[in-house]
C-alpha positions in Angstrom: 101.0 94.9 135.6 101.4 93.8 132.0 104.2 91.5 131.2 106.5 92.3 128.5 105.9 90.6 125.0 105.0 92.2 121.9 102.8 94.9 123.0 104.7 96.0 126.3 108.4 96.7 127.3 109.5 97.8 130.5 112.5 100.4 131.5 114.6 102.1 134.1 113.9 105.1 135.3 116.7 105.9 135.1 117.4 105.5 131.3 115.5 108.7 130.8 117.1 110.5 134.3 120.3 109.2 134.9 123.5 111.4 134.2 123.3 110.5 130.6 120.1 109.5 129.3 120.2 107.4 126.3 116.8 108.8 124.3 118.5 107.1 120.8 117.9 103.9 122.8 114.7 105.3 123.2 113.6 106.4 120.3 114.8 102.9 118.8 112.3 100.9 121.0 109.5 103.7 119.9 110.1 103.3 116.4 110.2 99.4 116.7 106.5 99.5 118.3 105.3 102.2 115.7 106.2 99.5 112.6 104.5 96.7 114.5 101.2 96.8 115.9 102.2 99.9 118.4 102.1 98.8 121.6 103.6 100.5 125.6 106.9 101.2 127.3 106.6 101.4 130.6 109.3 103.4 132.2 109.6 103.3 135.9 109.3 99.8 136.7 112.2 97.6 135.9 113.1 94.0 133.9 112.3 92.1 136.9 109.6 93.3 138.6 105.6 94.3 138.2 105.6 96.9 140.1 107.2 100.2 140.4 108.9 101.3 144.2 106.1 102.1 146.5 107.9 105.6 147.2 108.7 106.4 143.3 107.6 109.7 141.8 107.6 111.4 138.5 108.5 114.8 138.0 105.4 116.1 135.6 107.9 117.9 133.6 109.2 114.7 132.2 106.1 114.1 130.1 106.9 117.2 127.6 110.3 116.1 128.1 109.5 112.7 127.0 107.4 114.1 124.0 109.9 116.4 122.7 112.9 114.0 123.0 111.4 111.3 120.5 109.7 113.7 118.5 113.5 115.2 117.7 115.1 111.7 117.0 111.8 110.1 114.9 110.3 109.8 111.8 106.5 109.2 111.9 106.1 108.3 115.5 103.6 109.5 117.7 104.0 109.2 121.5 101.6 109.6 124.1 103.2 109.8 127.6 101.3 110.0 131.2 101.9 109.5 134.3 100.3 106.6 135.8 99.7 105.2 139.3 100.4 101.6 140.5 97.8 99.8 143.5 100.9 100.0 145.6 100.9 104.1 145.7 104.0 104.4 143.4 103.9 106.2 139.9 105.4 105.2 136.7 105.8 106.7 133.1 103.6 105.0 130.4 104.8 105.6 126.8 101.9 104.8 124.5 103.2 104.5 120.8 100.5 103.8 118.4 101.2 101.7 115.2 102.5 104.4 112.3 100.4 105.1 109.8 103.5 104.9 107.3 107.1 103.4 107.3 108.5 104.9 111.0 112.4 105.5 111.4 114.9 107.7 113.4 116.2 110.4 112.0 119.1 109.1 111.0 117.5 106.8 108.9 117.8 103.1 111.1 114.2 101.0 110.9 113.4 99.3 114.0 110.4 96.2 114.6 109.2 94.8 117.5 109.0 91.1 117.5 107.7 89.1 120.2 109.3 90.6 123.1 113.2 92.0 121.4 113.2 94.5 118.8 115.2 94.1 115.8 117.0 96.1 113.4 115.6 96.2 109.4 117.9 96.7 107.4 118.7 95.9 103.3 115.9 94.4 101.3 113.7 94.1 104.1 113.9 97.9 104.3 111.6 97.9 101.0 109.9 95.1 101.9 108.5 96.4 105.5 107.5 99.2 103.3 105.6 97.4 101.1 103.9 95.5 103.6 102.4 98.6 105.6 99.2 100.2 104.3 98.3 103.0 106.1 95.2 101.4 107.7 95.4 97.3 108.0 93.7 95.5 105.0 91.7 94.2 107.7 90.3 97.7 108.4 89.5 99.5 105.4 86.3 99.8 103.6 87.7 100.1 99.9 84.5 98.4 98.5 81.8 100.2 99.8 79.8 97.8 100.7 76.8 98.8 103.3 76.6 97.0 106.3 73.3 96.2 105.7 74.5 94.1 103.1 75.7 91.1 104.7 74.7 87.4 104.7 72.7 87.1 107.5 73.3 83.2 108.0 76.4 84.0 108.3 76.2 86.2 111.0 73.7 84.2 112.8 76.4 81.4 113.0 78.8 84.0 114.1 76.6 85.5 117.1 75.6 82.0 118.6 79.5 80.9 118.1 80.5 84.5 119.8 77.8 83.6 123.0 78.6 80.0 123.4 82.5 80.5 123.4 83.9 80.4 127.2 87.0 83.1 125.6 84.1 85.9 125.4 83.3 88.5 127.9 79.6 88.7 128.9 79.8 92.0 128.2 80.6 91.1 124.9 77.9 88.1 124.5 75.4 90.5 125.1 75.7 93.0 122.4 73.7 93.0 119.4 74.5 91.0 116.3 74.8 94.7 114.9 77.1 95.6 117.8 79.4 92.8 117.5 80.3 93.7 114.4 81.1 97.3 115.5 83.3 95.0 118.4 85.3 92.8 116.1 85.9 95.7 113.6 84.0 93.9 111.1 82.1 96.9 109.9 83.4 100.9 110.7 80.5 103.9 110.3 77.9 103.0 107.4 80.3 100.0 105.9 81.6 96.6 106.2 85.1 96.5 106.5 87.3 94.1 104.3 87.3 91.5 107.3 83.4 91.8 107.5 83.2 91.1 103.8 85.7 88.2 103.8 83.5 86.9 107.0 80.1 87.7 107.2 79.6 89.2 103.6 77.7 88.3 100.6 79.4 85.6 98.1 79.9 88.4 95.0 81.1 90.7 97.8 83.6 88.3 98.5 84.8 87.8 95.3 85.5 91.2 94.8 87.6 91.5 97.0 90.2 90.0 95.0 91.9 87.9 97.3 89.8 86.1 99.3 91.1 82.5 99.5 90.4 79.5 97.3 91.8 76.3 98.3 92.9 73.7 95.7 93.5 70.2 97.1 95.2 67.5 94.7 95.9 63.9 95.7 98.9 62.2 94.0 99.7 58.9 93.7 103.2 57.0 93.5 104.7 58.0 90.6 103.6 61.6 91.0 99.8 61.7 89.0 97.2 63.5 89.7 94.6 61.2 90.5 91.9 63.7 92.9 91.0 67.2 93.0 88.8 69.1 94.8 88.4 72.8 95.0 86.7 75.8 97.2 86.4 78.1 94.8 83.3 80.0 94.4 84.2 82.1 97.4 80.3 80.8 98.9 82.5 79.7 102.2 84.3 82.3 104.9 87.4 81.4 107.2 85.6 79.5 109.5 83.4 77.8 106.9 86.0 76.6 104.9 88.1 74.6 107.7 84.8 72.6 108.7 84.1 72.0 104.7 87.9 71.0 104.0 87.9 68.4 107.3 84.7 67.3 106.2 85.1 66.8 102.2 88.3 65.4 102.3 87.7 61.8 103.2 91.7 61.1 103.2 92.0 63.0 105.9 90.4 60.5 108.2 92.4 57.7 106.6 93.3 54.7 109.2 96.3 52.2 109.2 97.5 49.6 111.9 100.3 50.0 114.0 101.5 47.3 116.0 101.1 47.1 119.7 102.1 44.1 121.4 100.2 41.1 120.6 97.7 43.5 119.2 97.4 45.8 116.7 96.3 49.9 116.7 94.6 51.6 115.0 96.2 55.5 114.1 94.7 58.6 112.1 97.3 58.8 108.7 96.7 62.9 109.7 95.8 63.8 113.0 92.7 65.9 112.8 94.3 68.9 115.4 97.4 68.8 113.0 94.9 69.4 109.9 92.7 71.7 111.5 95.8 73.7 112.7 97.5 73.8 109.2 94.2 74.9 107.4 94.2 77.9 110.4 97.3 79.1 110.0 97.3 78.9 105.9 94.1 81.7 106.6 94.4 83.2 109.2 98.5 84.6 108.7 98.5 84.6 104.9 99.0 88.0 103.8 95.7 89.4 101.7 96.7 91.4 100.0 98.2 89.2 97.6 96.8 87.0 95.5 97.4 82.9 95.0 96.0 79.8 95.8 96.3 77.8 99.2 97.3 74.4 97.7 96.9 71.6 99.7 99.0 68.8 98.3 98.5 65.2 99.6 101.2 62.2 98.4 101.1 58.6 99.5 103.6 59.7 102.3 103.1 63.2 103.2 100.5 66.1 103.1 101.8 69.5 101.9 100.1 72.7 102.7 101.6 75.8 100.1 100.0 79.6 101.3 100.9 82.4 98.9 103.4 84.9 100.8 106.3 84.9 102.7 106.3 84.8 106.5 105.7 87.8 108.2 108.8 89.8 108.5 110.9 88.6 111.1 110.0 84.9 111.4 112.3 82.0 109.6 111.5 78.7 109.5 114.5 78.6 112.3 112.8 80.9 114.9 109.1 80.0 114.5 108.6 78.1 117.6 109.3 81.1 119.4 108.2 84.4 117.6 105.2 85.8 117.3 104.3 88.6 114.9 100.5 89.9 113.7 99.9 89.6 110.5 96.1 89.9 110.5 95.5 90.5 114.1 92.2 90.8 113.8 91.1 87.7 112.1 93.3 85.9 114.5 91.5 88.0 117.8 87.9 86.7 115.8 89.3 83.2 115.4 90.4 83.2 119.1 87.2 84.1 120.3 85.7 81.4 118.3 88.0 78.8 119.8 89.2 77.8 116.4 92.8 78.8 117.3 94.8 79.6 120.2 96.3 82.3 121.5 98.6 84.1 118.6 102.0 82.2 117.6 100.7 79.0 119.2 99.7 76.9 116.1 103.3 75.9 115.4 103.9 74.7 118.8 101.0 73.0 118.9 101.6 70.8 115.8 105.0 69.9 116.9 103.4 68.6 120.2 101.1 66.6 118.3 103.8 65.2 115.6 106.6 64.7 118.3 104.5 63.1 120.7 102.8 60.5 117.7 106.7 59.6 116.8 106.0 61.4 113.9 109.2 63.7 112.0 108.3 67.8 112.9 106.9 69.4 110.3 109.7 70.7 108.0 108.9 74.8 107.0 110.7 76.0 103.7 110.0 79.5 102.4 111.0 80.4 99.3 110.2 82.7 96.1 106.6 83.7 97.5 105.3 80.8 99.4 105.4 79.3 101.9 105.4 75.4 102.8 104.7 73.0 105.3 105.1 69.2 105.1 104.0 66.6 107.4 104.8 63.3 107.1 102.1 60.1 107.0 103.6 57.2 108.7 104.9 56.7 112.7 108.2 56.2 112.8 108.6 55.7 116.3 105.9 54.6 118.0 107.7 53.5 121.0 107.8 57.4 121.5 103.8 57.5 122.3 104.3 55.7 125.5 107.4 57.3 126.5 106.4 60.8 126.3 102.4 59.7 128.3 104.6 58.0 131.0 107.0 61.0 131.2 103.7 63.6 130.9 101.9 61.5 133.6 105.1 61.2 136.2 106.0 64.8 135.8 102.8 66.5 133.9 104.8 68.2 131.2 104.5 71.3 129.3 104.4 71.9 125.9 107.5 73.1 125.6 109.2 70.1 127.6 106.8 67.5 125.4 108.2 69.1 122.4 111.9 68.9 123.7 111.2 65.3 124.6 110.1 64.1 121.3 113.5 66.6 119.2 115.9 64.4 121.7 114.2 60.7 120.9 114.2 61.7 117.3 118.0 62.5 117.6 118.5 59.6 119.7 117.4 56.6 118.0 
Protein backbone atom coordinates (compact mmCIF):
# COMPACT_ATOMS: atom_id res chain seq x y z
CA UNK A 1 0.00 0.00 0.00
CA UNK A 2 1.13 3.45 -0.82
CA UNK A 3 2.78 5.50 1.82
CA UNK A 4 1.51 8.85 2.55
CA UNK A 5 3.51 11.86 1.00
CA UNK A 6 2.38 14.26 -1.44
CA UNK A 7 0.18 12.21 -3.64
CA UNK A 8 -1.44 9.88 -0.83
CA UNK A 9 -3.12 10.43 2.64
CA UNK A 10 -4.60 7.98 4.64
CA UNK A 11 -7.92 8.15 7.02
CA UNK A 12 -10.21 6.47 9.54
CA UNK A 13 -13.05 4.99 8.71
CA UNK A 14 -14.49 6.26 10.87
CA UNK A 15 -14.06 10.00 9.98
CA UNK A 16 -16.68 9.55 7.33
CA UNK A 17 -19.00 6.91 9.78
CA UNK A 18 -18.55 7.76 13.08
CA UNK A 19 -21.51 9.59 15.10
CA UNK A 20 -20.35 12.83 13.62
CA UNK A 21 -18.51 12.75 10.55
CA UNK A 22 -16.33 15.64 9.94
CA UNK A 23 -16.78 15.96 5.78
CA UNK A 24 -15.39 19.98 6.23
CA UNK A 25 -12.20 18.07 7.29
CA UNK A 26 -12.80 16.33 4.34
CA UNK A 27 -13.42 18.38 1.91
CA UNK A 28 -10.25 20.49 3.21
CA UNK A 29 -7.83 17.60 2.38
CA UNK A 30 -9.81 17.26 -1.14
CA UNK A 31 -9.35 20.69 -1.92
CA UNK A 32 -5.67 20.70 -0.80
CA UNK A 33 -4.89 17.73 -3.46
CA UNK A 34 -7.06 19.42 -6.20
CA UNK A 35 -4.57 22.81 -6.01
CA UNK A 36 -1.55 20.50 -6.01
CA UNK A 37 -0.89 17.86 -8.37
CA UNK A 38 -4.24 15.79 -7.28
CA UNK A 39 -3.30 12.98 -5.71
CA UNK A 40 -5.50 9.79 -3.23
CA UNK A 41 -7.08 9.63 0.16
CA UNK A 42 -7.41 6.49 1.21
CA UNK A 43 -10.13 5.97 3.76
CA UNK A 44 -10.26 2.78 5.59
CA UNK A 45 -6.84 2.12 6.53
CA UNK A 46 -5.39 4.18 9.32
CA UNK A 47 -1.98 6.53 10.13
CA UNK A 48 -0.13 3.58 11.21
CA UNK A 49 -0.75 0.82 9.14
CA UNK A 50 -0.69 -0.51 5.25
CA UNK A 51 -3.34 -2.40 5.36
CA UNK A 52 -6.95 -2.12 6.12
CA UNK A 53 -8.58 -4.97 8.85
CA UNK A 54 -8.83 -8.27 7.22
CA UNK A 55 -12.67 -8.33 8.18
CA UNK A 56 -13.43 -4.57 7.06
CA UNK A 57 -16.28 -3.74 4.70
CA UNK A 58 -17.70 -0.85 2.90
CA UNK A 59 -21.23 -0.25 2.61
CA UNK A 60 -21.58 0.57 -1.37
CA UNK A 61 -23.85 3.38 -0.50
CA UNK A 62 -21.01 5.28 0.89
CA UNK A 63 -19.59 6.01 -2.51
CA UNK A 64 -22.62 8.40 -3.68
CA UNK A 65 -22.42 9.46 -0.17
CA UNK A 66 -18.83 10.32 -0.49
CA UNK A 67 -19.54 12.05 -3.93
CA UNK A 68 -22.35 14.22 -2.81
CA UNK A 69 -20.81 15.25 0.55
CA UNK A 70 -17.61 17.02 -1.14
CA UNK A 71 -19.44 18.09 -4.02
CA UNK A 72 -21.81 20.25 -1.45
CA UNK A 73 -18.81 21.73 0.59
CA UNK A 74 -16.29 22.36 -2.77
CA UNK A 75 -15.51 24.60 -5.31
CA UNK A 76 -13.95 23.04 -8.44
CA UNK A 77 -13.14 19.56 -7.10
CA UNK A 78 -13.82 16.54 -8.75
CA UNK A 79 -13.81 13.27 -6.69
CA UNK A 80 -13.79 9.87 -7.82
CA UNK A 81 -14.53 7.30 -5.06
CA UNK A 82 -14.48 3.30 -5.29
CA UNK A 83 -14.23 0.68 -3.38
CA UNK A 84 -11.16 -1.12 -3.47
CA UNK A 85 -9.85 -4.52 -2.22
CA UNK A 86 -6.54 -5.08 -0.23
CA UNK A 87 -4.39 -8.81 -0.75
CA UNK A 88 -5.39 -9.39 2.78
CA UNK A 89 -9.41 -9.72 1.80
CA UNK A 90 -10.31 -6.44 3.45
CA UNK A 91 -11.85 -3.43 1.51
CA UNK A 92 -11.14 0.19 1.80
CA UNK A 93 -12.48 3.57 0.30
CA UNK A 94 -10.09 5.17 -2.35
CA UNK A 95 -10.83 8.92 -2.88
CA UNK A 96 -9.26 9.91 -6.21
CA UNK A 97 -9.00 13.78 -6.53
CA UNK A 98 -7.52 14.98 -9.71
CA UNK A 99 -5.59 18.22 -9.88
CA UNK A 100 -8.32 21.23 -10.57
CA UNK A 101 -8.38 22.66 -13.66
CA UNK A 102 -8.78 26.22 -11.92
CA UNK A 103 -8.25 27.72 -8.37
CA UNK A 104 -10.23 24.88 -5.95
CA UNK A 105 -11.83 26.11 -2.62
CA UNK A 106 -14.64 25.17 -0.12
CA UNK A 107 -17.52 26.79 -0.16
CA UNK A 108 -16.95 28.99 2.31
CA UNK A 109 -14.16 30.42 0.57
CA UNK A 110 -10.83 28.71 2.63
CA UNK A 111 -7.89 27.54 -0.08
CA UNK A 112 -6.14 24.50 0.88
CA UNK A 113 -2.52 22.87 -0.69
CA UNK A 114 -0.94 19.82 -0.19
CA UNK A 115 2.64 19.99 0.54
CA UNK A 116 4.71 17.10 1.01
CA UNK A 117 2.80 15.02 3.23
CA UNK A 118 0.53 18.05 5.63
CA UNK A 119 -1.80 20.28 3.89
CA UNK A 120 -1.68 23.88 4.49
CA UNK A 121 -3.97 26.67 4.67
CA UNK A 122 -3.50 29.71 1.72
CA UNK A 123 -4.48 32.46 2.82
CA UNK A 124 -3.61 36.58 2.01
CA UNK A 125 -1.37 37.37 -0.90
CA UNK A 126 -0.75 33.88 -1.57
CA UNK A 127 -4.46 33.63 -2.26
CA UNK A 128 -3.71 35.70 -5.65
CA UNK A 129 -0.59 34.25 -6.06
CA UNK A 130 -1.67 30.36 -6.18
CA UNK A 131 -4.07 31.81 -8.65
CA UNK A 132 -1.75 33.16 -10.75
CA UNK A 133 0.35 30.26 -10.80
CA UNK A 134 -2.39 27.68 -12.03
CA UNK A 135 -3.07 27.41 -15.73
CA UNK A 136 -5.65 25.30 -16.51
CA UNK A 137 -3.37 22.63 -18.19
CA UNK A 138 0.56 22.64 -16.86
CA UNK A 139 2.81 24.78 -19.16
CA UNK A 140 4.47 21.55 -19.49
CA UNK A 141 1.39 20.16 -21.26
CA UNK A 142 0.02 22.53 -23.60
CA UNK A 143 0.64 22.82 -27.28
CA UNK A 144 0.14 26.69 -27.62
CA UNK A 145 2.63 26.77 -30.64
CA UNK A 146 1.56 24.41 -32.87
CA UNK A 147 4.30 22.89 -33.64
CA UNK A 148 3.99 19.25 -35.50
CA UNK A 149 5.52 16.52 -33.97
CA UNK A 150 7.19 15.77 -36.93
CA UNK A 151 9.10 18.72 -36.36
CA UNK A 152 11.59 17.97 -33.95
CA UNK A 153 15.42 17.74 -33.91
CA UNK A 154 16.09 14.34 -34.46
CA UNK A 155 19.63 14.35 -32.74
CA UNK A 156 18.09 15.37 -30.11
CA UNK A 157 15.90 12.69 -29.72
CA UNK A 158 18.36 10.12 -30.65
CA UNK A 159 20.33 11.18 -27.58
CA UNK A 160 17.17 11.02 -25.60
CA UNK A 161 16.16 7.37 -26.67
CA UNK A 162 19.67 5.74 -26.03
CA UNK A 163 19.84 7.85 -22.52
CA UNK A 164 15.98 6.53 -21.89
CA UNK A 165 17.39 2.58 -22.76
CA UNK A 166 20.66 2.74 -20.94
CA UNK A 167 19.17 4.28 -17.71
CA UNK A 168 18.69 1.42 -14.83
CA UNK A 169 15.47 3.99 -13.50
CA UNK A 170 13.45 2.85 -16.82
CA UNK A 171 10.97 0.09 -17.15
CA UNK A 172 11.67 -2.38 -20.04
CA UNK A 173 8.45 -1.84 -20.93
CA UNK A 174 9.34 1.53 -21.33
CA UNK A 175 12.86 0.99 -23.15
CA UNK A 176 11.16 -0.77 -25.68
CA UNK A 177 8.83 1.73 -27.14
CA UNK A 178 9.53 3.59 -30.16
CA UNK A 179 11.41 6.88 -30.23
CA UNK A 180 7.81 8.06 -31.39
CA UNK A 181 6.20 6.35 -28.45
CA UNK A 182 8.38 7.67 -25.85
CA UNK A 183 7.43 10.87 -26.55
CA UNK A 184 3.69 9.94 -26.29
CA UNK A 185 5.20 8.36 -22.68
CA UNK A 186 6.95 11.34 -21.29
CA UNK A 187 4.17 13.80 -22.48
CA UNK A 188 6.48 15.32 -24.75
CA UNK A 189 4.13 15.51 -27.61
CA UNK A 190 -0.13 15.02 -27.18
CA UNK A 191 -2.28 14.11 -30.57
CA UNK A 192 -0.64 15.70 -33.87
CA UNK A 193 1.81 18.17 -31.63
CA UNK A 194 4.68 18.70 -29.52
CA UNK A 195 3.93 19.88 -26.32
CA UNK A 196 5.79 22.85 -24.65
CA UNK A 197 8.16 20.26 -22.80
CA UNK A 198 8.87 18.49 -26.21
CA UNK A 199 9.80 21.83 -27.75
CA UNK A 200 11.93 23.01 -24.88
CA UNK A 201 13.60 19.22 -25.13
CA UNK A 202 13.67 17.68 -28.20
CA UNK A 203 12.49 20.62 -30.56
CA UNK A 204 14.03 22.59 -33.18
CA UNK A 205 16.36 25.80 -32.06
CA UNK A 206 13.64 28.63 -33.59
CA UNK A 207 10.95 26.46 -31.94
CA UNK A 208 12.70 26.97 -28.87
CA UNK A 209 13.04 30.39 -28.97
CA UNK A 210 9.57 30.93 -29.46
CA UNK A 211 8.61 29.76 -26.80
CA UNK A 212 9.60 32.78 -24.97
CA UNK A 213 11.06 31.48 -21.99
CA UNK A 214 13.22 28.86 -22.56
CA UNK A 215 16.32 29.44 -20.41
CA UNK A 216 19.50 31.35 -21.24
CA UNK A 217 22.26 31.19 -18.80
CA UNK A 218 24.65 34.17 -18.22
CA UNK A 219 27.77 33.35 -16.34
CA UNK A 220 30.11 36.33 -15.09
CA UNK A 221 33.32 35.96 -13.18
CA UNK A 222 34.34 38.80 -10.87
CA UNK A 223 37.38 39.65 -9.43
CA UNK A 224 38.28 41.33 -5.96
CA UNK A 225 37.14 44.53 -6.17
CA UNK A 226 33.93 43.52 -7.83
CA UNK A 227 34.84 43.74 -12.01
CA UNK A 228 33.69 41.96 -14.44
CA UNK A 229 36.53 40.26 -15.78
CA UNK A 230 34.68 36.87 -17.86
CA UNK A 231 31.55 36.24 -19.44
CA UNK A 232 30.12 33.53 -21.12
CA UNK A 233 26.62 33.01 -22.26
CA UNK A 234 24.03 30.14 -23.61
CA UNK A 235 22.05 32.05 -25.39
CA UNK A 236 20.98 31.05 -28.75
CA UNK A 237 18.54 28.52 -27.29
CA UNK A 238 20.72 25.69 -29.78
CA UNK A 239 21.04 23.63 -26.21
CA UNK A 240 17.98 21.76 -24.18
CA UNK A 241 17.91 21.03 -20.27
CA UNK A 242 20.15 18.30 -20.45
CA UNK A 243 22.42 19.84 -22.99
CA UNK A 244 23.05 22.78 -21.29
CA UNK A 245 24.27 21.24 -17.76
CA UNK A 246 27.05 19.10 -19.76
CA UNK A 247 27.98 22.46 -21.81
CA UNK A 248 27.99 24.69 -18.52
CA UNK A 249 30.40 21.86 -16.57
CA UNK A 250 32.29 21.56 -19.57
CA UNK A 251 32.88 25.42 -20.67
CA UNK A 252 33.44 26.72 -17.57
CA UNK A 253 37.04 25.85 -16.77
CA UNK A 254 36.68 27.52 -13.12
CA UNK A 255 34.69 25.10 -12.23
CA UNK A 256 37.31 22.48 -12.09
CA UNK A 257 39.61 24.95 -10.30
CA UNK A 258 42.17 23.10 -7.62
CA UNK A 259 43.88 24.52 -4.37
CA UNK A 260 45.94 22.61 -1.63
CA UNK A 261 44.77 21.84 1.60
CA UNK A 262 47.00 20.70 4.14
CA UNK A 263 47.09 17.20 5.40
CA UNK A 264 49.61 16.24 7.70
CA UNK A 265 53.06 16.28 6.45
CA UNK A 266 51.37 16.39 3.08
CA UNK A 267 49.36 18.48 1.23
CA UNK A 268 45.69 17.81 -0.78
CA UNK A 269 44.56 18.54 -3.35
CA UNK A 270 40.40 19.73 -3.31
CA UNK A 271 37.96 20.80 -6.20
CA UNK A 272 37.24 24.99 -5.36
CA UNK A 273 33.41 23.59 -6.44
CA UNK A 274 32.58 20.13 -6.15
CA UNK A 275 31.27 18.91 -9.45
CA UNK A 276 27.85 17.08 -7.71
CA UNK A 277 27.34 20.54 -6.01
CA UNK A 278 27.53 22.28 -9.54
CA UNK A 279 25.74 19.82 -11.40
CA UNK A 280 22.97 19.89 -8.75
CA UNK A 281 22.71 23.74 -8.70
CA UNK A 282 22.50 23.96 -12.59
CA UNK A 283 19.51 21.11 -12.13
CA UNK A 284 17.56 22.67 -9.88
CA UNK A 285 17.97 26.40 -11.53
CA UNK A 286 16.04 24.27 -14.73
CA UNK A 287 14.29 21.92 -13.71
CA UNK A 288 12.00 24.02 -10.70
CA UNK A 289 12.17 27.44 -12.29
CA UNK A 290 8.83 28.53 -13.13
CA UNK A 291 8.44 28.93 -17.21
CA UNK A 292 6.30 30.83 -17.54
CA UNK A 293 8.22 33.75 -16.66
CA UNK A 294 10.83 35.18 -18.25
CA UNK A 295 14.60 36.06 -16.91
CA UNK A 296 17.96 35.03 -17.00
CA UNK A 297 19.66 32.14 -14.84
CA UNK A 298 22.76 34.12 -13.80
CA UNK A 299 25.49 32.25 -12.60
CA UNK A 300 27.68 34.60 -10.67
CA UNK A 301 31.23 33.39 -9.68
CA UNK A 302 33.50 35.71 -7.05
CA UNK A 303 37.00 34.88 -5.78
CA UNK A 304 35.13 33.35 -2.72
CA UNK A 305 31.88 32.10 -3.58
CA UNK A 306 29.67 30.96 -6.72
CA UNK A 307 26.11 32.44 -6.87
CA UNK A 308 23.42 30.82 -8.88
CA UNK A 309 20.19 33.60 -9.30
CA UNK A 310 16.89 31.61 -11.20
CA UNK A 311 14.08 34.04 -12.01
CA UNK A 312 10.89 33.18 -9.69
CA UNK A 313 10.13 32.70 -6.41
CA UNK A 314 9.99 29.23 -4.84
CA UNK A 315 7.14 27.19 -5.39
CA UNK A 316 4.43 28.11 -3.03
CA UNK A 317 4.91 26.65 0.16
CA UNK A 318 8.69 26.27 0.38
CA UNK A 319 11.09 28.98 2.42
CA UNK A 320 14.45 28.93 2.52
CA UNK A 321 13.61 27.67 6.33
CA UNK A 322 11.75 24.42 5.33
CA UNK A 323 13.51 23.34 2.12
CA UNK A 324 15.32 20.40 3.39
CA UNK A 325 12.16 18.87 4.03
CA UNK A 326 9.34 19.94 1.56
CA UNK A 327 8.68 18.88 -1.57
CA UNK A 328 6.33 20.53 -4.02
CA UNK A 329 6.16 20.02 -8.21
CA UNK A 330 6.77 22.71 -9.98
CA UNK A 331 7.43 21.10 -13.41
CA UNK A 332 6.72 17.51 -12.55
CA UNK A 333 7.30 16.41 -15.66
CA UNK A 334 10.67 17.71 -16.59
CA UNK A 335 11.71 16.52 -13.16
CA UNK A 336 10.01 12.72 -13.91
CA UNK A 337 12.27 13.07 -17.55
CA UNK A 338 15.28 14.25 -15.69
CA UNK A 339 14.84 11.28 -13.12
CA UNK A 340 14.66 8.85 -15.74
CA UNK A 341 17.81 10.21 -17.21
CA UNK A 342 19.64 9.92 -13.86
CA UNK A 343 20.45 13.57 -14.07
CA UNK A 344 18.61 14.14 -10.68
CA UNK A 345 17.17 12.30 -7.98
CA UNK A 346 14.09 11.58 -6.82
CA UNK A 347 11.89 15.13 -6.42
CA UNK A 348 12.98 17.52 -3.37
CA UNK A 349 16.31 15.68 -3.11
CA UNK A 350 18.75 18.22 -4.71
CA UNK A 351 18.90 20.40 -1.60
CA UNK A 352 19.68 17.61 0.63
CA UNK A 353 22.04 16.43 -1.45
CA UNK A 354 24.18 19.60 -1.65
CA UNK A 355 24.18 20.07 1.97
CA UNK A 356 25.61 16.43 2.30
CA UNK A 357 28.25 17.39 0.01
CA UNK A 358 29.06 21.01 1.57
CA UNK A 359 28.78 19.69 5.26
CA UNK A 360 30.73 16.70 4.81
CA UNK A 361 33.76 18.89 2.71
CA UNK A 362 33.74 21.44 6.00
CA UNK A 363 32.31 23.65 3.73
CA UNK A 364 29.42 26.58 5.24
CA UNK A 365 25.60 25.10 3.75
CA UNK A 366 24.53 26.85 1.07
CA UNK A 367 22.71 30.03 2.24
CA UNK A 368 19.03 30.35 0.16
CA UNK A 369 17.55 34.03 0.05
CA UNK A 370 14.40 34.76 -1.96
CA UNK A 371 13.42 37.93 -2.58
CA UNK A 372 11.58 40.39 -5.19
CA UNK A 373 11.46 37.59 -8.00
CA UNK A 374 14.47 35.49 -7.64
CA UNK A 375 15.78 33.34 -6.17
CA UNK A 376 19.55 32.70 -4.80
CA UNK A 377 21.86 30.31 -3.78
CA UNK A 378 25.48 30.80 -2.59
CA UNK A 379 28.12 28.44 -1.95
CA UNK A 380 31.18 29.28 -0.61
CA UNK A 381 34.89 28.44 -2.18
CA UNK A 382 37.27 27.68 0.57
CA UNK A 383 37.15 24.55 3.49
CA UNK A 384 36.85 25.83 6.55
CA UNK A 385 37.07 22.84 8.50
CA UNK A 386 38.66 20.31 7.03
CA UNK A 387 39.17 18.33 10.12
CA UNK A 388 35.31 17.74 9.49
CA UNK A 389 36.22 15.35 6.27
CA UNK A 390 37.63 12.71 8.41
CA UNK A 391 35.29 13.00 11.20
CA UNK A 392 32.13 12.58 9.31
CA UNK A 393 34.11 9.20 6.92
CA UNK A 394 35.00 7.72 10.40
CA UNK A 395 31.56 8.35 11.87
CA UNK A 396 29.87 7.07 8.20
CA UNK A 397 32.19 4.02 8.25
CA UNK A 398 31.52 3.00 12.13
CA UNK A 399 27.89 3.54 11.94
CA UNK A 400 27.12 3.86 7.87
CA UNK A 401 25.10 7.06 8.10
CA UNK A 402 22.30 8.42 6.33
CA UNK A 403 21.96 11.47 4.73
CA UNK A 404 20.02 12.96 6.94
CA UNK A 405 22.35 12.04 9.98
CA UNK A 406 25.57 13.13 7.68
CA UNK A 407 23.91 16.44 7.32
CA UNK A 408 23.04 16.70 11.11
CA UNK A 409 26.71 15.85 11.73
CA UNK A 410 28.29 18.50 9.76
CA UNK A 411 25.15 21.65 11.21
CA UNK A 412 26.54 20.41 14.94
CA UNK A 413 30.56 20.71 13.97
CA UNK A 414 29.81 23.98 12.30
CA UNK A 415 28.10 25.17 15.55
CA UNK A 416 30.67 23.66 17.57
CA UNK A 417 33.93 24.83 16.62
Amino acid sequence: MSQEGQLVDKKSLRAITGKNPDWNALAKDCVAFANAQGGRLLIGIEDNADTPEPDQRIDPALVDVLRRKISERTVNVTSLPDIRRADNGGEFLELGIPRAMSVASTTDGRYFLRISDVNKPVVGDDVMRLASERSALPWETQTSLHVPRTRLDELKLTALVAAIRASDRVKDSVKEKSGHELLDHYLLAQDDWLTHLGVLCIGKREDRANLGTAPVIQFIKYDELGQKVNKLTWDDFSLNPMELIEAIWREVPDFRERYELPDGLYRQNVPAYDEIVVRELLVNALVHRPYTQRGDIFLNLHPDRLEVVNPGLLPLGVTPANILHTTVRRNEHLARLFHDLKLMEREGSGFDKIYEVLLSQGRPAPELVEEHDRVQVTVRRRILKPEVIDFIAKADQTYQLTQRERIALGCWHNMMR
